[in-house]
C-alpha positions in Angstrom: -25.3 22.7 5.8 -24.6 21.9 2.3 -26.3 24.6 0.5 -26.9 25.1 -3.1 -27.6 27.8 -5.8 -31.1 27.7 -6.8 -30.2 28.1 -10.6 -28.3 24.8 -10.1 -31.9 23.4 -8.8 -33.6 24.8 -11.7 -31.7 24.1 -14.5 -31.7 20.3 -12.9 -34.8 19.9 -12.1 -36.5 22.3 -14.9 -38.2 24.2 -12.5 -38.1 26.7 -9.9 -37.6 26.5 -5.6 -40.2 26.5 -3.2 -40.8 30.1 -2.6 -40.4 29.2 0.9 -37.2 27.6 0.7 -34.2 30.1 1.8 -31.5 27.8 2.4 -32.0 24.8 -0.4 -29.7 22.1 0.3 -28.2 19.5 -1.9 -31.0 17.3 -0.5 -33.2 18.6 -2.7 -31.3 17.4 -6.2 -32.9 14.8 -8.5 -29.5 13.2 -9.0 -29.1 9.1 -8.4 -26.2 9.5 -6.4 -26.1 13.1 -5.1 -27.1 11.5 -1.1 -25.1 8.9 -0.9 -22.5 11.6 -1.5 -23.3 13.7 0.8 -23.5 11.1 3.4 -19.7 10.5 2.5 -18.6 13.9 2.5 -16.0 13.9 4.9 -14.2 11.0 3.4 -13.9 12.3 0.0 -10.1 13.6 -1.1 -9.2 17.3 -0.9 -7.4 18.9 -3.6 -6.1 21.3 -1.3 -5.7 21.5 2.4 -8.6 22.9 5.2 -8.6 26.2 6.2 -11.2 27.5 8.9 -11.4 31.5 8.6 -14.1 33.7 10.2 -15.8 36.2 6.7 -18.3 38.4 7.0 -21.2 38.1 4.5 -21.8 41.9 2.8 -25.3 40.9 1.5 -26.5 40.5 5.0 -23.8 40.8 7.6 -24.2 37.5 9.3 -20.3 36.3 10.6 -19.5 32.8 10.5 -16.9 30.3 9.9 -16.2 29.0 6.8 -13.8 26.4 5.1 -12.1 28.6 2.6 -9.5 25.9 1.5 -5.8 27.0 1.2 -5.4 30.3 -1.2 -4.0 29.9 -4.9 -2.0 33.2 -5.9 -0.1 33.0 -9.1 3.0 34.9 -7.6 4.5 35.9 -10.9 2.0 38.7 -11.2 2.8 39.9 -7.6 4.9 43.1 -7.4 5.9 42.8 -3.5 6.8 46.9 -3.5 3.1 47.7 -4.6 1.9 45.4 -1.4 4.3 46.8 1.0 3.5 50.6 -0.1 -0.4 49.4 -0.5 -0.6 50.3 -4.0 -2.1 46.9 -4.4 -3.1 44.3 -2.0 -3.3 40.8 -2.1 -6.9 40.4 -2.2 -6.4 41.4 -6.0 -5.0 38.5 -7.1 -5.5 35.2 -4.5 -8.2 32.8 -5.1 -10.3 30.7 -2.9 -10.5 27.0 -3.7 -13.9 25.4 -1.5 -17.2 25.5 -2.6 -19.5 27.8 0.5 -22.1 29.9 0.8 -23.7 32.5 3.5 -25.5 30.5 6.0 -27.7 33.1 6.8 -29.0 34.2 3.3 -27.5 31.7 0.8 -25.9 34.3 -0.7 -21.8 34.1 -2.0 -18.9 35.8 -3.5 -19.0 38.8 -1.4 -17.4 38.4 1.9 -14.8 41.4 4.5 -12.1 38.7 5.3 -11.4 38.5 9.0 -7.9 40.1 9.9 -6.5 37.2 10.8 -6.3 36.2 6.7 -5.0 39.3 5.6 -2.4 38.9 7.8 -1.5 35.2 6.9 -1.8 36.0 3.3 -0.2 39.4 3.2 3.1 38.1 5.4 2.9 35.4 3.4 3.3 36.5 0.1 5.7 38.6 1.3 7.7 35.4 2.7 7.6 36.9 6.0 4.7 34.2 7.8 5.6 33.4 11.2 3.8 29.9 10.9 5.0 28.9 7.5 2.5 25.5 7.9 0.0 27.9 7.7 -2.6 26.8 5.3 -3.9 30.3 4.8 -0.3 30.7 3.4 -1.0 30.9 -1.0 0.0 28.3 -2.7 1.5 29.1 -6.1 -1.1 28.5 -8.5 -4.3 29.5 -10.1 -7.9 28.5 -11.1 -8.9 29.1 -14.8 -12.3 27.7 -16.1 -12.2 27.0 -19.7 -12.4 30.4 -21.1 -9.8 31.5 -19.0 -12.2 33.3 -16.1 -10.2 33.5 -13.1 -12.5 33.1 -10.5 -11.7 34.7 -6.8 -14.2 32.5 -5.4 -15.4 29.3 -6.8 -19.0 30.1 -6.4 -17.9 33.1 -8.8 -16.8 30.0 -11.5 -20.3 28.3 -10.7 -22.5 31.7 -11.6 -20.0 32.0 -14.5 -20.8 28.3 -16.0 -24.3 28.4 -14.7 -24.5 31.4 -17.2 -23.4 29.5 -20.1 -25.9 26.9 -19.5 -28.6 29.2 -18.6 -28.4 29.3 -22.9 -27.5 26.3 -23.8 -28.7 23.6 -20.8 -28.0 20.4 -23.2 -24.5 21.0 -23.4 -22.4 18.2 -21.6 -19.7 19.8 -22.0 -20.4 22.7 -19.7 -22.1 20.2 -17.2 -18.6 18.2 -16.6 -17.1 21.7 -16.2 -19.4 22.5 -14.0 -19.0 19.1 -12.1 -15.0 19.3 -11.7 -15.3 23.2 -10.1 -17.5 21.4 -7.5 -15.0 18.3 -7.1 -12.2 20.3 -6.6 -14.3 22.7 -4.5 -14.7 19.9 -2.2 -18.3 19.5 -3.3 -18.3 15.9 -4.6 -22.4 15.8 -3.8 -22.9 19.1 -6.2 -20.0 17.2 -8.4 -22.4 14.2 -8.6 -25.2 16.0 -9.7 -23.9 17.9 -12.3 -21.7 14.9 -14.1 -24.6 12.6 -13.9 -26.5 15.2 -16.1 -23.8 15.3 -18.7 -23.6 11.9 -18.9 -27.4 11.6 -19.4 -26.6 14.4 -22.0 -23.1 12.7 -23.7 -23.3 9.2 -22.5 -19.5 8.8 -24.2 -18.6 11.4 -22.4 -15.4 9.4 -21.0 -13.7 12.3 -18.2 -17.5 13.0 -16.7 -17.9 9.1 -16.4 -14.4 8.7 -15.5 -15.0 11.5 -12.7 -17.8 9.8 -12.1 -16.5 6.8 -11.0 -14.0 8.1 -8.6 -16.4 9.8 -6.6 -18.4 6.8 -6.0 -15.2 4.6 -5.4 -15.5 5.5 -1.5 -19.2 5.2 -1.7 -21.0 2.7 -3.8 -18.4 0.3 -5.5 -20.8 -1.3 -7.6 -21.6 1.9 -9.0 -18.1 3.0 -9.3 -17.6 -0.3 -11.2 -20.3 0.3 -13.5 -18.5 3.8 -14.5 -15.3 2.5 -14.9 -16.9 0.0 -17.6 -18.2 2.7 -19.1 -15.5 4.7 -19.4 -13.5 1.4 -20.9 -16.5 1.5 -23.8 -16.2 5.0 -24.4 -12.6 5.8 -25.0 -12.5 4.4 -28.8 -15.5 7.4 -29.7 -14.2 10.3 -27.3 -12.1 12.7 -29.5 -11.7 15.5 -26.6 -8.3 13.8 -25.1 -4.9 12.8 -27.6 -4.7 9.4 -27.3 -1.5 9.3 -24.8 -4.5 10.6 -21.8 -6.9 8.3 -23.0 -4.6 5.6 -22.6 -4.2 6.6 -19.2 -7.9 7.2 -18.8 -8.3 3.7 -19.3 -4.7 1.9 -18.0 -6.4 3.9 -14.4 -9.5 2.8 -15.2 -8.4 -1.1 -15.7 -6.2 -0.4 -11.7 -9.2 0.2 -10.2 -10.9 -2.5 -11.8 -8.3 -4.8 -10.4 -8.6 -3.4 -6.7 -12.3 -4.1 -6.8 -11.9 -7.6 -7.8 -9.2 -8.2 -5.2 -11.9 -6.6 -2.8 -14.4 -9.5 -3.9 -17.0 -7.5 -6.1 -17.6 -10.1 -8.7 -16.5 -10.0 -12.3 -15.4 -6.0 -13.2 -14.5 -6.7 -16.8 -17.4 -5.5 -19.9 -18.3 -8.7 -21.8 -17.5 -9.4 -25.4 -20.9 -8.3 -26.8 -20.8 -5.2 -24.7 -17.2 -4.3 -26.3 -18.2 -5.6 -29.7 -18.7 -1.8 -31.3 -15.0 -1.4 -30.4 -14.4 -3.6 -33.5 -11.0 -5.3 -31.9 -10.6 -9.1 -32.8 -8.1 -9.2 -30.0 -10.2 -7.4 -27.3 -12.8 -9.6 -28.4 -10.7 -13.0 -28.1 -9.3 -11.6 -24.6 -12.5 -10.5 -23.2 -13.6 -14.3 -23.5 -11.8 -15.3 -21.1 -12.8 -15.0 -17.6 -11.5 -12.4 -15.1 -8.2 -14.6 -13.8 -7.3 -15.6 -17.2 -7.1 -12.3 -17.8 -5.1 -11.2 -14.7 -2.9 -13.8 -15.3 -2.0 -12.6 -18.8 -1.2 -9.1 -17.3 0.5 -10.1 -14.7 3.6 -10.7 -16.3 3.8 -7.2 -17.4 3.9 -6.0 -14.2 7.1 -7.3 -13.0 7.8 -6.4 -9.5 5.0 -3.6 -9.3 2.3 -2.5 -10.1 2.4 0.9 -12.3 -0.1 2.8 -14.5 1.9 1.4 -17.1 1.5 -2.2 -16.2 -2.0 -1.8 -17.2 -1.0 -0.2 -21.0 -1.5 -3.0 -23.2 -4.8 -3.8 -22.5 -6.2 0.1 -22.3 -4.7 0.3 -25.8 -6.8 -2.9 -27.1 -9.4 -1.0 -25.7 -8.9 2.2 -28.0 -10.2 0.7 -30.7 -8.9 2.9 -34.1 -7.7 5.6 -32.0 -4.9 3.2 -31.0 -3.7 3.7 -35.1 -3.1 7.8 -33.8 -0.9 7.0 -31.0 2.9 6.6 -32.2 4.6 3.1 -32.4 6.9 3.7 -30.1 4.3 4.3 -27.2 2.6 1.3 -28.2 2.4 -1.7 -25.9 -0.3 -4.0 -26.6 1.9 -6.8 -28.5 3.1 -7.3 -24.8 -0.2 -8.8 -24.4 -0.9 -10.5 -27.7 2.7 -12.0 -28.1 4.1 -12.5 -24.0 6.5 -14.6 -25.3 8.2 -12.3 -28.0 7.5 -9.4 -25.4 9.2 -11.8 -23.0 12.3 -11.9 -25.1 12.5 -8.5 -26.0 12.8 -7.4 -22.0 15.3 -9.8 -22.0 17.5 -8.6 -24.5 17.0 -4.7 -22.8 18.4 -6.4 -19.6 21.2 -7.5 -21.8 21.6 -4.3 -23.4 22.1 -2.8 -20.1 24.4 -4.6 -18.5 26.7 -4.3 -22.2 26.0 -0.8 -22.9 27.7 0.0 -19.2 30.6 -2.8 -20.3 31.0 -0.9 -23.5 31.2 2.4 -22.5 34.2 1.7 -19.7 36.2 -0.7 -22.8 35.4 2.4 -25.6 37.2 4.5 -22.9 39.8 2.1 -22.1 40.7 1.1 -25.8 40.8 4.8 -27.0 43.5 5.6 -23.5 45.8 2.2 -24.8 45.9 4.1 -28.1 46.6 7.9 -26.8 49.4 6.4 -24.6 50.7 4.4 -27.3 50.7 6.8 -30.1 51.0 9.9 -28.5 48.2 12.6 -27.6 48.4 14.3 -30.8 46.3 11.5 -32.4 43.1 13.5 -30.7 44.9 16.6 -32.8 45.1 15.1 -35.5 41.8 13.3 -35.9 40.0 16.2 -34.5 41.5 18.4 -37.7 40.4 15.5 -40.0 36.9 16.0 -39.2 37.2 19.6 -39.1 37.0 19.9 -35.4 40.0 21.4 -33.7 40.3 19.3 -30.1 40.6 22.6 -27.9 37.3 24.2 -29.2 35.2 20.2 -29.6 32.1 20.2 -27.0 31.6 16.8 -25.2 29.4 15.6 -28.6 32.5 16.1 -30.7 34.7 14.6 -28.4 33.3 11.5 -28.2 33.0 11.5 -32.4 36.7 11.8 -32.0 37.0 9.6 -30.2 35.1 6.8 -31.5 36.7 8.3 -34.9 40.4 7.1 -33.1 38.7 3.7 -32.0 37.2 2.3 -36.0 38.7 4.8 -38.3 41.9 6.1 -37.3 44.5 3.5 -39.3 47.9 2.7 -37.6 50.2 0.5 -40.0 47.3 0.0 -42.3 45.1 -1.2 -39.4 42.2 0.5 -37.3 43.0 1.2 -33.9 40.4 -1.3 -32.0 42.5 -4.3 -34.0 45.6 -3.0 -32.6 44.5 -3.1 -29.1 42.8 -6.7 -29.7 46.1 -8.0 -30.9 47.9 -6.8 -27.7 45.1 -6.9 -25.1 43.4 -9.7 -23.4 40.0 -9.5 -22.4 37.8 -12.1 -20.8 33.8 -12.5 -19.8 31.6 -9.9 -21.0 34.4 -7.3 -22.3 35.7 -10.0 -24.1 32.2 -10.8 -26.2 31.8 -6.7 -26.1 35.4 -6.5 -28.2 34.3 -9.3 -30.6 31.4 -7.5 -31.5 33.2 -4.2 -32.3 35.3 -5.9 -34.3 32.5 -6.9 -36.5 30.7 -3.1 -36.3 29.6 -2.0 -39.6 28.5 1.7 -40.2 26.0 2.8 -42.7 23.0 5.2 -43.2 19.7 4.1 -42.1 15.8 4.9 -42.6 14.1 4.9 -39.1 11.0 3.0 -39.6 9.4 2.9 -35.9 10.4 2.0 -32.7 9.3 0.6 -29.0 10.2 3.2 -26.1 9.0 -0.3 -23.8 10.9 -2.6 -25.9 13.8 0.1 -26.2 14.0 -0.7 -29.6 14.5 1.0 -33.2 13.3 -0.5 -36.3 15.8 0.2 -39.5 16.5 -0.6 -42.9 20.0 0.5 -44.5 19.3 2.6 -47.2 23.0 1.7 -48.8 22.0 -2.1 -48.6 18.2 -2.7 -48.0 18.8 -5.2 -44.8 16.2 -4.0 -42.0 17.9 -4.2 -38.6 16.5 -3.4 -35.1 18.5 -2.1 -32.4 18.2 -1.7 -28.5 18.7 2.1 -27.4 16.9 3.1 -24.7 17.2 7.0 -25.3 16.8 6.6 -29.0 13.8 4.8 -28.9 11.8 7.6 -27.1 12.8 10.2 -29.4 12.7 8.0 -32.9 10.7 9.6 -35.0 9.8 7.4 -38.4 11.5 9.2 -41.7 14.1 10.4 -39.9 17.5 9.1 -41.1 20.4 8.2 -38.8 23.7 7.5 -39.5 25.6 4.8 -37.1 28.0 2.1 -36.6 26.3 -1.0 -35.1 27.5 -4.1 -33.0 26.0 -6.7 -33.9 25.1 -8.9 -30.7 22.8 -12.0 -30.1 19.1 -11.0 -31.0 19.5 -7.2 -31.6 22.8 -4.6 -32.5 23.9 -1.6 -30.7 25.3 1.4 -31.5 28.9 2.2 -31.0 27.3 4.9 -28.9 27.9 7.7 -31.5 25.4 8.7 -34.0 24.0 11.5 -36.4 20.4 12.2 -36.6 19.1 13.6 -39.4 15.4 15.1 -40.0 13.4 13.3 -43.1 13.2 16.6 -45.0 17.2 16.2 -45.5 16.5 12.9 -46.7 17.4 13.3 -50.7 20.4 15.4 -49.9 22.1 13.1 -47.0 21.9 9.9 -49.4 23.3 11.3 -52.0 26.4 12.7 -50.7 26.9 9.7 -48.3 26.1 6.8 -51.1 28.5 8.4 -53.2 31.9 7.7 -50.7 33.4 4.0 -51.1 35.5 4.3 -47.9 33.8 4.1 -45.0 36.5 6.5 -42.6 35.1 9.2 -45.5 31.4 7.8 -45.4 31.6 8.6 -41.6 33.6 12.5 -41.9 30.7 13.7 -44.0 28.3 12.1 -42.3 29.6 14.3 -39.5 30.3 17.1 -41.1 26.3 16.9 -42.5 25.0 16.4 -39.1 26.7 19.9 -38.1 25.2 21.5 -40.8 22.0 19.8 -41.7 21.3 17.0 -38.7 19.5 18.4 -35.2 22.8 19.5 -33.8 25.4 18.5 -32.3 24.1 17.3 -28.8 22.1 14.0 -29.5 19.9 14.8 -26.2 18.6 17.8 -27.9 15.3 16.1 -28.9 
C-alpha cells in the first residue's frame, strides 16, 4: 500500500479526508503525474539499498514488515565505550532513509525495532557484523532538512516540513523540500506531488522542475522532456544555485535531451521565441537551427566521450547574464561560437603536453651537464645568492635553484643553458625545446583571465605593456585576475610556456612588487628579489598551495 499523511492531502487538495478513509493512499492526490508514478514504482532509482525488517507499531501494535532502507549513522558522534557499557545505544543516533507508515492505523515514527536490527546495527557499529553485506549495517552519513532537523525517521522530516507549510502553504520552497525527502525516501509518487505544487507556486523554480523531470524520465518521456525545457528557460532567473551548479543543472539537462532524441522523441530543443527572455543573440542564432545542426556543432566538443562537460558551452549560452558571474576561466561557450579558434587552442594544449614532459627531462639534463661540469658547489653557491642555503631548500626552492643555474648562473660571461647548447647536440623536439629557452625572457606580469578548458592564461607585462597568453594547465585553474606573476617564458609557435618556475603574487601586493622589481636593470637581480618577495609577500613557497 502506498499510504499517505492526510495533512499532505489537505494542504494539496485544500480540504480535509473522508471521515471514512483510514488508510488514504497516494491515489487519492490531485497531482498530474502522481499515478503514472506510482504505477512505476519499482523502477525508480534508490538512493540507498533495501532493507526488509520486521517493527512493531506502538500506536496500535500491529507487526509487519517494512522497507526501512539501509541506516545513516554519522559515526563521528559515536563513543563505542558508551554502546558497549549501554550508556547509550545506537538507536540514539541512526536514521532511517524510506518513506513508510503503519499498515494497520496509518500511523509513523513510533516503532520497537525487531531484534534482529539491533543486532545488525549494534555489531555493526561496533565493526564486529558477521555479514558485513548487510544492509542493515549504517552507512556513514546523515539526513539534515534545511534547518538542520535530524530526522530518525523520514516521516519525522515530513511532519516537520508539513509544519512549516501548515503556515505558509504558498511557499515553493518548502514544497521542493518536501518533494526531495520523499524522492530520496523512495517515494517518487508523494515526490511528484509535492514538486508539481511548487512549480505551480515558483514556475522558475529550476531544481523542483529539474527533479521533476528525472522522475518522469522512466515514465512519461514526453513529459520529462517538457521539464527539462523548462529547466533550460529557467536557469538565467533562478538565484538559489552559484552559477558553477547551474551550469551543471543545465549541461545534465541538455544529456538527457540528447538521449531522448537518439530514442526518437521528436525535436527536444525550446525554440527561439520561447528562449527570447534569455536575451542571448548567440542562443538565439543557434537555437535556429534545427536539432542536427545543432548536435553537429557540439559534437566536436566531445571528443572521444561524452561528459557533463561536453555539454558546457551551450548550458552557459543558456545562462543568460548569470553567465557574466561565473569566472573566465570556467567559461566554455566560445568553444561553440568560435570551433575553429577553440579547435586551435586544443591543439596547441596537445602540444603543450607533449613539450612540457620534453622540457622537464632537458631542464634536468642541462642543469646535471653543468653540476658535473662545474662542480656541485654551483647548487651552494647559487642557493646562498638567493638566500637559500641548499641543505635546508624544500623541493620549491630547489627547483628555483635550479632553474637559477640553467638562465642566470654566468660561466665565462655566459648563462649556463648557452654553454650546454654550444657543446650538446640535440635533435627533434628537444632540439625546438632548447631553441626556445634560448630565447626565454622573464618579466613581471598582470594576470588578466584565463581558460582552465583552453589551459590558458591571459597576460600583459607590466615592465613592457605586450599582452601574452600562455598554456599552463595547473595555472589556469587557479589564475585569479589581479594577481601578478613573475616568470620566464618560452616562446613557442601560437602560445609561450613557462620555464616551469614562477612566483605568484596576490593583487593587494601589487604597488609594492612593481616597484621594487621595475627598479632592477639586470634581469639575474630582477629574478633574486622577485624570489625573495615571493617568500615574503607571494602565496608561499609551494606553487600547488592554491
Amino acid at each position: 500500500m502506498l499510504l499517505i499523511n492526510p495533512a499532505l492531502y489537505e494542504l494539496l487538495a485544500e480540504d480535509t479526508l473522508p471521515e471514512d478513509v483510514v488508510l488514504p493512499e497516494s491515489s487519492r492526490l490531485r497531482g498530474r503525474y502522481v499515478q503514472e508514478v506510482a504505477a512505476h514504482l519499482k523502477n525508480m532509482p534508490r538512493f540507498f539499498r533495501r532493507n526488509r525488517h520486521m517493527l512493531t507499531c506502538r500506536q496500535c501494535g500491529h507487526r509487519a514488515k517494512y522497507n526501512i532502507g539501509q541506516p545513516l549513522l554519522d559515526y563521528s558522534e559515536i563513543d563505542t565505550s558508551q554502546l558497549i557499557t549501554q550508556e547509550m545505544t545506537a538507536a540514539d543516533k541512526v536514521q532511517f532513509p524510506f518513506y513508510f507508515r503503519c499498515e494497520n492505523c496509518n500511523t509513523a515514527g513510533e516503532w520497537d525495532w525487531s531484534e534482529r536490527l539491533e543486532k545488525s546495527v549494534y555489531l555493526g557499529v561496533l565493526g564486529n557484523a558477521e555479514n558485513p553485506d548487510d544492509p542493515s549495517i549504517p552507512v556513514n552519513g546523515e539526513s539534515r532538512l534545511f534547518d538542520d532537523y535530524k530526522p530518525t525517521w523520514t516521516t519525522d522530516g515530513e511532519e516537520h516540513l508539513l509544519h512549516y507549510l501548515r503556515k505558509d502553504p504558498e511557499n515553493a520552497f518548502l514544497w521542493y523540500k518536501l518533494g526531495i525527502l520523499y524522492y530520496k525516501g523512495h517515494r517518487a509518487d508523494l515526490a511528484a506531488a509535492a514538486l508539481e505544487q511548487a512549480v505551480k507556486l515558483a514556475p522558475d523554480h529550476t531544481e523542483a522542475l529539474y527533479t521533476l523531470a528525472q522522475i518522469l524520465d522512466t515514465v512519461n518521456l514526453e513529459a520529462s522532456r517538457f521539464y527539462f525545457v523548462q529547466v533550460l528557460l529557467s536557469v538565467h532567473r533562478y538565484t538559489e544555485l552559484d552559477p558553477l551548479m547551474l551550469r551543471d543543472v543545465a549541461a545534465h539537462s541538455l544529456w538527457e535531451l540528447e538521449a531522448m532524441q537518439k530514442e526518437g522523441t521528436g525535436s527536444v530543443f525550446p525554440t527561439a521565441e520561447d528562449a527570447a527572455s534569455i536575451g542571448s543573440g548567440a542562443l538565439q542564432d543557434f537555437l535556429a537551427l534545427s536539432d542536427n545542426e545543432i548536435w553537429e556543432k557540439l559534437e566536436h566538443f566531445q571528443n572521444e566521450e561524452t561528459t557533463l562537460a561536453s555539454f558546457y558551452p551551450l548550458a552557459e549560452l543558456f545562462l543568460g547574464s548569470r553567465l557574466e558571474e561565473l569566472e573566465e576561466k570556467e567559461q566554455t561557450w566560445h568553444h561553440l561560437l568560435e570551433p575553429e579558434r577553440a579547435r586551435v587552442k586544443q591543439e596547441n594544449l596537445e602540444t603543450y603536453k607533449q613539450l612540457r614532459q620534453t622540457g622537464v627531462q632537458l631542464h634536468t639534463d642541462i642543469f646535471s651537464y653543468l653540476v658535473e661540469k662545474n662542480g656541485p658547489h654551483i647548487m651552494r653557491d647559487m642557493g646562498e645568492w638567493l638566500g637559500v642555503p641548499f641543505e635546508e631548500d624544500a623541493v620549491f626552492d630547489r627547483d628555483v635553484i635550479t632553474d637559477a643555474v640553467i638562465y642566470e648562473n654566468r660561466i665565462d660571461g655566459k648563462a649556463g643553458i648557452h654553454h650546454y647548447q654550444e657543446e650538446k647536440s640535440e635533435e627533434g623536439s628537444r632540439n625546438y625545446f632548447l631553441e626556445q629557452m634560448l630565447k626565454a625572457e622573464a618579466s613581471l606580469f598582470d594576470v588578466k583571465g584565463g581558460s582552465k578548458v583552453d589551459g590558458t592564461v591571459c597576460l600583459t607585462d607590466l615592465l613592457t605593456g605586450v599582452e601574452r597568453e600562455i598554456i599552463d594547465t595547473h595555472f589556469s585553474v587557479h589564475a585569479s585576475a589581479g594577481d601578478l606573476i613573475y616568470a620566464r617564458l618560452l616562446p613557442f609557435e601560437g602560445f609561450s610556456m613557462t620555464s616551469g618556475v614562477f612566483f605568484l603574487f596576490p593583487a593587494k601586493h601589487h604597488d609594492l612588487i612593481v616597484r621594487r622589481i621595475a627598479a632592477l636593470n639586470k634581469p639575474a637581480e630582477a629574478f633574486r628579489e622577485a624570489y625573495r618577495l615571493y617568500r615574503k609577500a607571494g602565496y608561499g613557497g609551494d606553487t600547488d598551495v592554491r
